[in-house]
Structure formats: structure tokens, C-alpha cells
DOPAGU-485757 format. One line per 10 residues: their letters; for each residue x, y, z of C-alpha. Coordinates in Angstrom, 1 decimal. Example, Ala and Ser with C-alpha at 12.3 -4.5 7.8 and 13.67 -1.06 7.14 Angstrom:
2
as> 12.3 -4.5 7.8  13.7 -1.1 7.1
***
This chain:
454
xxxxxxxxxx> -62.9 17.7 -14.8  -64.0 18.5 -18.1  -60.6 19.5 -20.8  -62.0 22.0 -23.7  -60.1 20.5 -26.6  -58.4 22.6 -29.4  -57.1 21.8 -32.6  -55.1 24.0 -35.2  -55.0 23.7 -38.8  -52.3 25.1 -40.4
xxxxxxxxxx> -50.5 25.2 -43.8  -53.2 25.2 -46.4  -52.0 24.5 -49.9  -53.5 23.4 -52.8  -54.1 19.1 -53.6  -56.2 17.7 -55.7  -59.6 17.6 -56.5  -62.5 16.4 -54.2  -60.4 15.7 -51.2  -57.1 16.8 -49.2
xxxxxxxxxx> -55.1 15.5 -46.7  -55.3 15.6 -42.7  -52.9 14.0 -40.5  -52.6 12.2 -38.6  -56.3 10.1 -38.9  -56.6 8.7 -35.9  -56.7 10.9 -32.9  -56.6 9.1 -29.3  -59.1 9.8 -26.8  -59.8 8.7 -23.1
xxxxxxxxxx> -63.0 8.8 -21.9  -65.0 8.5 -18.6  -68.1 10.3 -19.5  -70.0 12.1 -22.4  -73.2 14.6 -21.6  -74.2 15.6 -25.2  -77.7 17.4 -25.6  -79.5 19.5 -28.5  -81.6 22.4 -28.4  -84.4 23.0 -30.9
xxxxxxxxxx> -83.4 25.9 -33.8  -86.6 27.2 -34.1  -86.3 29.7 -37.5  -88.2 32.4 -36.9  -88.3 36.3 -35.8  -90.7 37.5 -33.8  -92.1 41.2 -33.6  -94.1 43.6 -31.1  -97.4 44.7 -32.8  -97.0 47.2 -35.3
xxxxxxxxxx> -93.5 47.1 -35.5  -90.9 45.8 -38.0  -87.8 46.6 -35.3  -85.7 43.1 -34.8  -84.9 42.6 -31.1  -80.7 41.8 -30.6  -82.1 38.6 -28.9  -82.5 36.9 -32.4  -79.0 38.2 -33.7  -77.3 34.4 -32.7
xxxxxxxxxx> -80.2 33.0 -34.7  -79.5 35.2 -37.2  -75.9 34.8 -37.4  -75.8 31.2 -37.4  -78.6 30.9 -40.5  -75.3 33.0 -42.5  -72.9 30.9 -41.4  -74.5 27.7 -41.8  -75.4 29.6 -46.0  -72.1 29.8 -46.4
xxxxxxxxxx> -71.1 26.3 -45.7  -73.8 25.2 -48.4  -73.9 26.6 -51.8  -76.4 26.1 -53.3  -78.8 25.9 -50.6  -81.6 28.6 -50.8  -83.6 30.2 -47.8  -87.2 32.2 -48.2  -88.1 35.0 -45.4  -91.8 34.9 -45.6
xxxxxxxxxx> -93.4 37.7 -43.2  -96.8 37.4 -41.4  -99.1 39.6 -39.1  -102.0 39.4 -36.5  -104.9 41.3 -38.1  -105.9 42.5 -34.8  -102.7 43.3 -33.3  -100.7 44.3 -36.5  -102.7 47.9 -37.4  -103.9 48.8 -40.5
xxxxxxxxxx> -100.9 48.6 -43.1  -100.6 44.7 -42.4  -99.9 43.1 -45.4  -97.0 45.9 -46.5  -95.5 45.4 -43.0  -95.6 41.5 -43.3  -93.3 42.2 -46.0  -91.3 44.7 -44.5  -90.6 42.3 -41.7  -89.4 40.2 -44.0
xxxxxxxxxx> -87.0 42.6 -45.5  -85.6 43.4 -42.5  -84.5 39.8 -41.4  -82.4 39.3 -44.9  -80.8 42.2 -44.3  -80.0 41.5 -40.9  -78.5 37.7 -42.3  -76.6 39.6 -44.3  -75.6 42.2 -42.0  -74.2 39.6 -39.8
xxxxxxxxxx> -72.6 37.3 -42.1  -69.1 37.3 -42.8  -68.8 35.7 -45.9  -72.2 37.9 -47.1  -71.0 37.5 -51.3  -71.5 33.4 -50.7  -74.8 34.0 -49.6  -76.6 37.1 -50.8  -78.4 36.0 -54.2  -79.8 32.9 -51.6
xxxxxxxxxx> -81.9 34.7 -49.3  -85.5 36.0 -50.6  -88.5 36.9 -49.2  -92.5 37.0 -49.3  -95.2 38.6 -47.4  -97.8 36.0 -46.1  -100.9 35.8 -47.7  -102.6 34.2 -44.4  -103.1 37.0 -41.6  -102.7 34.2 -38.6
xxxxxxxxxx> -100.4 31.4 -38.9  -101.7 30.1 -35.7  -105.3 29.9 -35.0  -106.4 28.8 -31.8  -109.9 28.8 -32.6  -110.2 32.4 -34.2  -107.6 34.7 -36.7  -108.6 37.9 -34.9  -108.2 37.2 -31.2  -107.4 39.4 -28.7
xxxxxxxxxx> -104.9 36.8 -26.4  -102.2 38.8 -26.5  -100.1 35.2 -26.8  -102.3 34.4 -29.9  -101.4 37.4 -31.1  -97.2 37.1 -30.5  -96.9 34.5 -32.4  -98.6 35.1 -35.3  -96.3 38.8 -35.8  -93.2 37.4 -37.0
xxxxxxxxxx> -90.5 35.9 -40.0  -90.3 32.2 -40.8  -87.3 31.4 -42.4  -87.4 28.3 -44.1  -85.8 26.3 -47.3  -87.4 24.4 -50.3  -86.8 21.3 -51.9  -83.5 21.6 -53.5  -84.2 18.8 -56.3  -85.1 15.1 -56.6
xxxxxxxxxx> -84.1 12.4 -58.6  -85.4 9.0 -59.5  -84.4 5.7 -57.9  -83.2 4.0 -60.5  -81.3 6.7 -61.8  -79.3 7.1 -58.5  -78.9 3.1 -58.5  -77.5 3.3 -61.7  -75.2 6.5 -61.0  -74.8 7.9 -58.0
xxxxxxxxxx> -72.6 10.8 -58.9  -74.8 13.8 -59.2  -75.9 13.0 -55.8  -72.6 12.8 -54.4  -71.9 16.2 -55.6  -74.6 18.1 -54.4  -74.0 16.2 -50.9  -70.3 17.4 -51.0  -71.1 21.2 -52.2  -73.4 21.3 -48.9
xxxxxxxxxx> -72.7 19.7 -46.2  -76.1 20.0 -44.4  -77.8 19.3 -46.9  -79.8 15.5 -47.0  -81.4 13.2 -49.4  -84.5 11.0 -48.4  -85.5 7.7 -50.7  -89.1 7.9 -50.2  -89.8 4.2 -51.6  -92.3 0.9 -50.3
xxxxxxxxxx> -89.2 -1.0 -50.4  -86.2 0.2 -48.3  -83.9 -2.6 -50.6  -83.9 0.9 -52.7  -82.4 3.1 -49.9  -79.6 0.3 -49.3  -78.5 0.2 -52.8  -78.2 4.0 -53.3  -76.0 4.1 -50.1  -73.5 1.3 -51.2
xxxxxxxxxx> -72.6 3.1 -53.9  -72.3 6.6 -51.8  -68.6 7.3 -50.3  -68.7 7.8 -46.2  -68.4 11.8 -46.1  -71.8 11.5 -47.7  -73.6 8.4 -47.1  -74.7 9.3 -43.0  -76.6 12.1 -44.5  -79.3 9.8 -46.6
xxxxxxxxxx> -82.4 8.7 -45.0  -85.4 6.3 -46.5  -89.1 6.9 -45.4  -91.6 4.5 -46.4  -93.7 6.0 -48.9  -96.1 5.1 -52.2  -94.0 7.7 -54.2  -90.6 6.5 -55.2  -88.4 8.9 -55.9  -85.2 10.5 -53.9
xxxxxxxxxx> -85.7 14.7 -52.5  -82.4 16.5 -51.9  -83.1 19.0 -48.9  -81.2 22.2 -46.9  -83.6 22.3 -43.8  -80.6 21.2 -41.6  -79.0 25.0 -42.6  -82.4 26.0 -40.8  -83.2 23.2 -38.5  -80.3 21.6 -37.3
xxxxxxxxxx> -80.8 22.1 -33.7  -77.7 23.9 -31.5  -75.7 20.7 -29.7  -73.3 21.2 -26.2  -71.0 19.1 -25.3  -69.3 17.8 -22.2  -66.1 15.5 -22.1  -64.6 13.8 -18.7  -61.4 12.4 -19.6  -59.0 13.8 -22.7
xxxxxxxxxx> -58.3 13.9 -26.3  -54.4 14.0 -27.5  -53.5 17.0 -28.4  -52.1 16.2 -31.7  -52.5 19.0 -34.7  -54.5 18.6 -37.6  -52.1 19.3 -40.2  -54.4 20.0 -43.7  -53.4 21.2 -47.2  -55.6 22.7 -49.2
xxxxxxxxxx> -56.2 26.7 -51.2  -59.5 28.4 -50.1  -61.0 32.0 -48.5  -63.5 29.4 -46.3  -63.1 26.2 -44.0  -65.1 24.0 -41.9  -65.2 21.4 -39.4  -68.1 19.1 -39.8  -69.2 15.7 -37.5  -69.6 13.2 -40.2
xxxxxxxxxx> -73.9 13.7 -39.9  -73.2 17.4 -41.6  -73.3 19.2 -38.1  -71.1 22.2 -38.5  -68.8 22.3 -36.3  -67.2 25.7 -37.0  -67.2 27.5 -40.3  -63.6 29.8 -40.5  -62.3 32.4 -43.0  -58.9 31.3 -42.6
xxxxxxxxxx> -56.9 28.2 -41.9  -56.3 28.5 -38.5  -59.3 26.3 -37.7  -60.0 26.2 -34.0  -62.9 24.2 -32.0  -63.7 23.1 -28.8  -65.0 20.5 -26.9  -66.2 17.6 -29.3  -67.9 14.2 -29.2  -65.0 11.3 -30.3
xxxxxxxxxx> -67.4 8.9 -31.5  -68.1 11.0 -34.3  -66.1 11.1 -37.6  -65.4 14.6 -39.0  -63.9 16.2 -41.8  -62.0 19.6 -43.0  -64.0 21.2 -46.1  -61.9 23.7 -47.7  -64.5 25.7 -50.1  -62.9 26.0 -53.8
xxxxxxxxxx> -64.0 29.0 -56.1  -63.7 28.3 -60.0  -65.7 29.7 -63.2  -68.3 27.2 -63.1  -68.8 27.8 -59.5  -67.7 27.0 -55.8  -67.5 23.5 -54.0  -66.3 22.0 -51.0  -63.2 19.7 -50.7  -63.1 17.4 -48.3
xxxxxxxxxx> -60.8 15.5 -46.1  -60.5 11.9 -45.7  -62.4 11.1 -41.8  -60.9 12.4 -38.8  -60.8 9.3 -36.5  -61.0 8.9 -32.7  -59.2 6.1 -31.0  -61.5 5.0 -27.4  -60.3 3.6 -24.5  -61.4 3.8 -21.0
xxxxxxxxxx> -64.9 2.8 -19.5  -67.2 4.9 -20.2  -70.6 7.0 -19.7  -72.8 8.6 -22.0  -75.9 10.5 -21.0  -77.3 11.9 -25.0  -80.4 14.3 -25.5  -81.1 14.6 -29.3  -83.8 17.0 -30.8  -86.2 15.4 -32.9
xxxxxxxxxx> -89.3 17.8 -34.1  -91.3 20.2 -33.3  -94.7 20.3 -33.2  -97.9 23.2 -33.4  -100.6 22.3 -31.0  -103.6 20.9 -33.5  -100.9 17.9 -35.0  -101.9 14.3 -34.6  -100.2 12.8 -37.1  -96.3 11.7 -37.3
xxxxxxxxxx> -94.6 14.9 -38.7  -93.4 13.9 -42.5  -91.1 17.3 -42.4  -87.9 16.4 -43.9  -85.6 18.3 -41.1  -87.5 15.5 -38.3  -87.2 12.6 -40.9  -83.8 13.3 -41.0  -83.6 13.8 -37.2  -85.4 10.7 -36.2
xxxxxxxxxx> -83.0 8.5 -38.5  -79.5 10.0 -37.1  -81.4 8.9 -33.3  -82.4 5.7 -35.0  -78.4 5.2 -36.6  -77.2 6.6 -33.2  -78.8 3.9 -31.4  -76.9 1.4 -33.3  -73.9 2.3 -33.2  -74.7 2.5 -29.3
xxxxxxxxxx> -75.3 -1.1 -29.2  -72.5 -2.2 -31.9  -69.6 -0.5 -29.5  -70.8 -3.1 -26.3  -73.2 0.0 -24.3  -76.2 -1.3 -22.6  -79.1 1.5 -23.4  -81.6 2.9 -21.6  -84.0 5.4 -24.0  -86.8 7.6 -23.2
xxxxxxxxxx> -88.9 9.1 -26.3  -90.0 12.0 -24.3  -92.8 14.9 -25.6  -93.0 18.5 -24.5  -95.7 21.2 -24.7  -95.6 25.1 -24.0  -97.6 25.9 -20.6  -101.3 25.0 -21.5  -103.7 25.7 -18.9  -105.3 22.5 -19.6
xxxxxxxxxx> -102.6 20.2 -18.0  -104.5 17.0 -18.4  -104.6 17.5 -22.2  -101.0 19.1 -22.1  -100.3 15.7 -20.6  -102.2 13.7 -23.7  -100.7 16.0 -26.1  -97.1 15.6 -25.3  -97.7 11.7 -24.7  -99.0 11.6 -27.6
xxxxxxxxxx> -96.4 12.8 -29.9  -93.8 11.0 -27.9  -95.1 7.4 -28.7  -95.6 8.5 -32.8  -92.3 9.3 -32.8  -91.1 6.2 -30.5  -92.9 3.7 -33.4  -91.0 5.6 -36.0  -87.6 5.4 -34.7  -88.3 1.5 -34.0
xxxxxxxxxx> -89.2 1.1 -37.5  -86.3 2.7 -38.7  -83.8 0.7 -36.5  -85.8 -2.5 -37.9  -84.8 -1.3 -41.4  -81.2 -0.1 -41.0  -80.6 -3.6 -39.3  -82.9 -5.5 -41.5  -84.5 -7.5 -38.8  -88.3 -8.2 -39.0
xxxxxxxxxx> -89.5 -8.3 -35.3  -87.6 -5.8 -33.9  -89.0 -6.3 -30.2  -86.2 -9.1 -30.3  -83.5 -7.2 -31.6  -84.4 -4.9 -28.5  -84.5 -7.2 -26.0  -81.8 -9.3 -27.1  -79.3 -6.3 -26.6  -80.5 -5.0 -23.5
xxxxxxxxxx> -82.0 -1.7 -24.9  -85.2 -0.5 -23.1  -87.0 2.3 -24.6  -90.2 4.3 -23.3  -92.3 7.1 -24.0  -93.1 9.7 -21.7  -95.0 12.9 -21.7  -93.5 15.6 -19.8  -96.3 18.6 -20.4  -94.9 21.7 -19.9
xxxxxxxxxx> -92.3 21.4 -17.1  -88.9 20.8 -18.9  -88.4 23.9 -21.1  -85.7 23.3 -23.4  -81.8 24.0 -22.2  -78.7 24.4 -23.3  -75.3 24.1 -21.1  -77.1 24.2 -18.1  -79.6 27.6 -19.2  -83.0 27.6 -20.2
xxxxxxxxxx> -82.9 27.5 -24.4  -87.0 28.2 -25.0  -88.3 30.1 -22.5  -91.8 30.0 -22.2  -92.8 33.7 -21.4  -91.3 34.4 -25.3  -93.5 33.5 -28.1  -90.2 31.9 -30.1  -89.9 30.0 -26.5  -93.3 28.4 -26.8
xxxxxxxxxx> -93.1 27.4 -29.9  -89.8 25.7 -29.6  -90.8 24.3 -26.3  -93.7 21.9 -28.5  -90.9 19.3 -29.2  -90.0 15.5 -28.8  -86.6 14.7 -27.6  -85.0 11.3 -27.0  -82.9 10.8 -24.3  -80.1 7.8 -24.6
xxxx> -78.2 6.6 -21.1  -75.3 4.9 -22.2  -72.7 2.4 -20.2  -70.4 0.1 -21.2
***
């Protein structure tokens, strides 16, 4: 019987700078069994032709991009508006921008924090009439034509640093990581000895949320795409967690609960912090935001830990990327970077706590009519994303032939292409339906699914 799990924190008070007590630190937990999956967050608005009207249906989307704002501060996010020449009338590029309009208002409208956030959302009209162009701009397909009238919202670099800079001194890093919490920084480097050097010198709230990608340019990109693609995760727990409270003390008008990766658990205007059903192999950590002259920041608690006993069963489906139909290349978009490395790490620690693992890398397309290349396509993009996540176990564990490393801890891992026949869920309920245009797009996605026992 699954136990929804809540916690109160209570008696907030000011302590020091950069981080506050919690007690107790380690929570016990009993487990039999763990279903965890993800849903893709696909960040975008769509419109009827002609119109600039937003349908209630995107009003969770909406709401979560303010809350997930407010948790980071300096993170900023663009609104850029597009239309469908043929489907859009004759006042298209003014109503590109319109649309635009009308989704930052709408973030606004349903934030409740709305002074952390409303000098960080801005918008543009799309130069380009189609976004997607299966094979020509003005076409009639009325599909074509769906997704091509609609808001992107989406986030920029947020700044980069060199190497050997962050080698030398870690600490401006470290600060931007704590100020927001789903933010990320990627080393892009040849040799990943650069990415291990930068995160010995990183403390733990911080160091899970910096990723290396082999690359010719050295050089380390902060990045908010997680406030705009971290996908929605559900959780199921068979056995309990002790009740105890989570007693913090801090002084703040905002609060969060976030797993140790930067998911956000829960953002809260007050202390009474309440949450539900969570994962216990996670870390987390209270952030109580601080407001001062030169600015607001987060401070954080010292880790939340989970005490596990019991045998136990994990069945884990983790959102990767998602991918436009034309793409045969491994996606370099930070937000999957990011992704594939926290499957990658997730893996690991798998393996470290005594599971035995079996993993599918498994691709997804919308419903083409063409089912044998719907079939290729969604093979395809499963087995580029199953040679990256290899590689990136082989680096985080140092090992040269991975294949070893594999076999020697019973971990078998496959690709699949599953077409079009799993549309996305959450809880149970279809997530990306495919009869929407925000559906189909979100439904062009690679997943990996763990099956855990130990």
C-alpha cells in the first residue's frame, strides 16, 4: 500500500550565512518498492490559427515555469512567438509577437512570487514564419500548420568561465549554483581530468549539478534550461518513511525543497513546507531565499539523509531529450547533456548500493504514417543516446573498456525503438497526447527505463 509522506518545517529564524540547520539528518525509511518515472516538459504554447487566446490547458505549464523563476534568480527566460503563413492571416508577424506577450503575462499572472520574477521574462516575435517544415513553410496539413502557431519559451546561456580559472577558484561557481538551484554547469573539455578537478573542489549541494561533455572548446557554460526543461517526475513508495519533522531555522518570504540533482521539490511562501511522496535515495535540501541590498540568494541546509533497509524494488523511467523529426545527430542541448549524465550517475549509484540492473534506452516518435521509418527513427535516437550514456558512465568511473565494467556487475542495457505506441504518461494518464500538437512534439523523446533489485 503506497503511504504519501509529509513533512513540516516549522520555526524559521535567522543563522548564518550560506547554510542553516535541519534536524535531524538522517531520516529512516523502509522500502519494498520504488516506481519513479518522468514526463517530458515541453515549453511551449500552442495557438488556433489567427488567434492569440491561451487555452487553460497550458496554465500548469505556465505556472510551474513561475515557480521554478522564483526558485532561481538570476535565471532569465525569452518568449519568442511564431506563426504559420498560411494558417496565421495576414497580420502574422504583429501576432507572433502578440502571442508572445500574452504568455509573459500569463507567467506572471500565475505566479505567486511575480516581483522575483518580472524583469526575467522577455519576449520576441520570430523572424522565421515555420518553425517546422516538413518539406514546405506554407502547407496546408492542418498538423503542419499547429505546430508552427505557437510560444517557445526557452533560456540562454547564463555565463561561462574558463577551466583553469574554476580549477584555481571555484567560488564564483559555487555561487551562482547556490543562487539557482536548477541551474547547471557543463566542462566542455578533450580531457575529462578537467571536469574531475572542478568538482573536488565543489561542496555536495552543488557538485551533482556539473556535467563534462567531450568537446575541442575548453571552457565551463553555466545554464537555467532545467527551469524550462526539467521534465515533471511521480512517484510511488511501498513501504514507509518515519515521520520525524524537519525542524529548520532560517529568515525568508520563500522556501524550497530540492532532491540534491536541483529537482524542485516544492517552492513555498512560508515556512510550513509540506511535500509528498518522495524518492529516499536522493539527498535534499531546505533553501530559504535571503533578500539584501546587493541582491537575493538562497541558503541552504546541510543534506537531508535517508536511512534504507528492507529488500527492495525499483522500476525508474527518466526523460532524456526530445527530438524534431529531421535530427540525426546526438542532441548537444544542454537541458539533454544534463539529463543523460544524471541517468548515467543514476546508474552508478544503482550498482554501488548492491542492485542488479536491467536498462532499456528506449526512442519514441509522434504517430507517423510511415511506421517502418517511425520504427528507424525512434531506434535510431535510442542507440545515440545509449553510446552516450555508456561513455559517460566510462568517464565518471574512469574505466577504459566499459563493456567490462557492464558485465562484471550484471548490468544489461538495450536499445529499443518503440514508434509511436507509448505516448508519454504520468501517474498512470496519458502526459503527451498525440491528437495535440504540444503532445506530438513531446511524444519525439528518448527515455531510459532502469529495473532495479537488490
Amino acid at each position: 500500500m503506497f503511504r504519501k509522506v509529509l513533512f513540516i518545517l516549522v520555526s524559521i529564524t535567522a543563522l548564518g550565512y550560506a547554510q542553516f540547520g535541519v534536524s535531524p539528518s538522517t531520516i529512516k525509511a523502509k522500502v519494498n518498492s520504488i516506481t519513479y518515472e518522468e514526463a517530458p516538459f515541453y515549453p511551449a504554447v500552442f495557438f488556433r490559427s489567427g488567434s492569440q487566446n491561451i487555452d487553460v490547458r497550458f496554465n500548469p505549464l505556465l505556472s510551474e515555469i513561475a515557480k521554478r523563476l522564483a526558485l532561481n534568480v538570476d535565471v532569465v527566460v525569452e518568449v519568442r512567438g511564431y506563426f504559420h503563413p498560411r494558417g496565421d492571416g495576414e497580420d502574422k508577424v504583429s501576432l507572433a509577437m502578440r502571442r508572445a506577450i500574452k504568455v509573459k503575462e500569463a507567467i506572471l499572472n500565475l505566479s505567486k512570487n511575480k516581483k522575483f520574477i518580472k524583469d526575467r521574462v522577455v519576449t520576441q516575435p520570430s523572424p522565421d514564419p515555420a518553425r517546422i517544415d516538413r518539406g514546405v513553410a506554407g502547407s496546408t496539413d492542418p498538423k503542419i500548420q499547429a505546430e508552427n502557431q505557437l510560444a517557445v519559451i526557452s533560456t540562454a546561456p547564463m555565463t561561462k568561465f574558463g577551466v583553469d580559472e574554476l580549477i584555481k577558484d571555484s567560488y564564483k561557481l559555487v555561487k551562482i549554483l547556490e543562487y539557482n538551484p536548477l541551474a547547471f554547469a557543463i566542462v566542455r573539455s578533450q580531457n575529462p581530468g578537467d571536469w574531475r578537478e572542478i568538482s573536488e573542489k565543489l561542496p555536495p549541494h552543488v557538485v551533482w549539478r556539473v556535467f563534462y561533455f567531450t568537446s575541442f572548446e575548453r571552457g565551463v557554460t553555466v545554464h537555467g534550461d532545467w527551469v524550462v526543461r526539467r521534465p515533471w517526475c511521480n512517484v510511488e513508495l511501498g513501504g514507509k518513511i518515519s515521520a520525524d519533522a524537519v525542524n529548520a531555522s532560517a529568515k525568508s518570504q520563500l522556501y524550497g525543497f530540492i532532491r540534491e540533482d536541483g529537482y524542485p521539490v516544492g517552492v513555498f511562501a512560508t515556512p510550513n513546507i509540506s511535500f509528498g511522496v518522495i524518492d529516499p535515495r536522493w539527498n535534499y535540501y531546505v533553501v530559504a531565499l535571503e533578500e539584501s541590498p546587493a541582491g537575493n540568494s538562497w541558503a541552504w541546509s546541510k543534506p537531508i539523509k535517508f536511512k534504507i533497509s528492507g529488500k527492495e524494488e525499483r522500476t525508474e523511467r527518466w526523460f532524456v531529450v526530445n527530438y524534431d523529426l529531421p535530427d540525426i545527430k546526438l542532441s548537444e542541448e544542454p537541458y539533454a547533456i544534463a539529463n543523460r549524465f544524471v541517468v548515467a550517475r543514476r546508474i552508478i549509484e544503482l550498482v554501488d548500493a548492491g542492485f542488479k540492473l536491467d536498462v532499456t534506452i528506449v526512442g519514441h516518435t509522434d504517430v507517423l504514417k510511415d511506421e517502418e521509418r517511425s520504427r528507424q527513427q525512434s531506434l535510431y535516437w535510442a542507440q545515440l543516446e545509449m553510446g552516450a550514456i555508456i561513455d559517460i558512465v566510462a568517464i565518471c568511473k574512469n574505466v577504459g573498456k566499459i563493456g567490462n565494467w557492464f558485465d562484471e556487475h550484471g548490468v544489461k542495457i538495450t536499445a529499443r525503438g518503440e514508434m509511436g505506441n507509448e505516448p508519454a504518461t504520468l501517474g498512470g494518464k496519458i502526459f503527451c497526447d498525440n491528437s495535440l500538437p504540444e503532445g506530438r512534439l513531446g511524444n519525439r523523446r528518448v527515455e531510459v527505463v532502469i529495473k532495479a533489485t537488490r
